[in-house]
N, C-alpha and C positions, 0 to 999 in steps of 0.2 A: 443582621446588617454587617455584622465585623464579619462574619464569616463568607460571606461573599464579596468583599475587599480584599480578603485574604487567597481567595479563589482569582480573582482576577489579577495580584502581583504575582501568586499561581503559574498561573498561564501567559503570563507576558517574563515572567524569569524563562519558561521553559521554551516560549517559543524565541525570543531573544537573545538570550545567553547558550541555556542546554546546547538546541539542537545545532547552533550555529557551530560551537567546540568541538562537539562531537565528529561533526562533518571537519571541518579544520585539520582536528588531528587528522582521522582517516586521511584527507588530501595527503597528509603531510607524508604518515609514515608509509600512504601505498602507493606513490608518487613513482618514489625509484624504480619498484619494483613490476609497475607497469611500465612505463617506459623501457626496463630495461626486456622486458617480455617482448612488446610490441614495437620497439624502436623509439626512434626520437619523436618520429613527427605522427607517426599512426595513436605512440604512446601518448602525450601531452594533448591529441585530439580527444581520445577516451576521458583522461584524466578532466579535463573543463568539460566535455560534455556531460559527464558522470556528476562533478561538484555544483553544475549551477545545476542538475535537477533535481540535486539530492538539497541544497539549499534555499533551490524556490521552492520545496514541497514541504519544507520545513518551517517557510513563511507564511506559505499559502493555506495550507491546510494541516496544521499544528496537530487537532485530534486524531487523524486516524495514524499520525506517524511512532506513534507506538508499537501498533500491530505488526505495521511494516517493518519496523526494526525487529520486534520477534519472531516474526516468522523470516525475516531474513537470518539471524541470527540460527535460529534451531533447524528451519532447514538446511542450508550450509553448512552446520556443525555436526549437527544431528544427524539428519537425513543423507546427503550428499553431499559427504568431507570430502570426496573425490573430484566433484565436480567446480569446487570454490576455486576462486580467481582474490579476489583481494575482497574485505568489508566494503569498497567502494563498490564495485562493480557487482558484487553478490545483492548491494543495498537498489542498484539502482534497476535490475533486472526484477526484484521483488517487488519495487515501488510501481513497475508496470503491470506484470501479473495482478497483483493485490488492488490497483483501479482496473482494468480492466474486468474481472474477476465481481469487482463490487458491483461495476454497471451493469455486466450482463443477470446479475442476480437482481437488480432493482430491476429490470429489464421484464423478468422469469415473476417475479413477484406485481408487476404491473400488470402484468400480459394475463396470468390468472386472476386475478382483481377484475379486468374490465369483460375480458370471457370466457373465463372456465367458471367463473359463477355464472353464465348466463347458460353454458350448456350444462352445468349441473343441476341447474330448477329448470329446464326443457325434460331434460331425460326424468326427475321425479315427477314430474307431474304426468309423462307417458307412463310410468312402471304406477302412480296411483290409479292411473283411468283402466289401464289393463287388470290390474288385481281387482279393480272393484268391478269391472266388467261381468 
């Protein structure tokens, strides 16, 4: 019992506090430096666009924004340091791939569930009738 009380101030610190700072800061220190990239006014459109998506999905959908930070993180760092723009923009380009990404795998995973089991006991039950032929 304790431990699922414990689980749930858990998950309301992280979704509440965590991710809201985290995002915070990022505005904060990649602010300038987008703006100063893309101007004033193209800049601060990025910047809001970028913090309330990166902030609703941190309300919204608290579990999978883990992932998203990792693989935002190690790709960007890892994979293509060349290609990084700021943790905000790196965050919120990953945040679309990674739902996008999800659906069309739930999509892939639905789609064989409803028929590629159906054409794979069509096709066994022709390769049984012919072998025992």
């Amino acid at each position: 019992m304790h431990l699922f009380q414990v689980y749930v101030y858990l998950c309301f610190l992280e979704r509440n506090i965590l991710y809201p700072v985290l995002f915070l800061g990022a505005l904060t220190s990649d602010s300038p430096k987008v703006v100063q990239k893309f101007g004033p006014l193209s800049g601060s459109l990025v910047v809001v666009t970028c913090g309330l998506k990166c902030l609703r999905g941190s309300f919204s959908d608290a579990s999978t924004q883990y992932l998203v930070l990792v693989f935002a993180v190690l790709f960007f760092q890892m994979d293509y340091s060349g290609a990084t723009e700021t943790f905000l923009i790196d965050y919120f380009f990953m945040g679309i791939v990674f739902s996008k990404t999800y659906e069309f795998l739930l999509k892939v995973c639905k789609w064989v569930q409803c028929y590629g089991r159906q054409q794979f006991l069509i096709w066994t039950k022709i390769i049984c009738v012919v072998t025992e032929w």
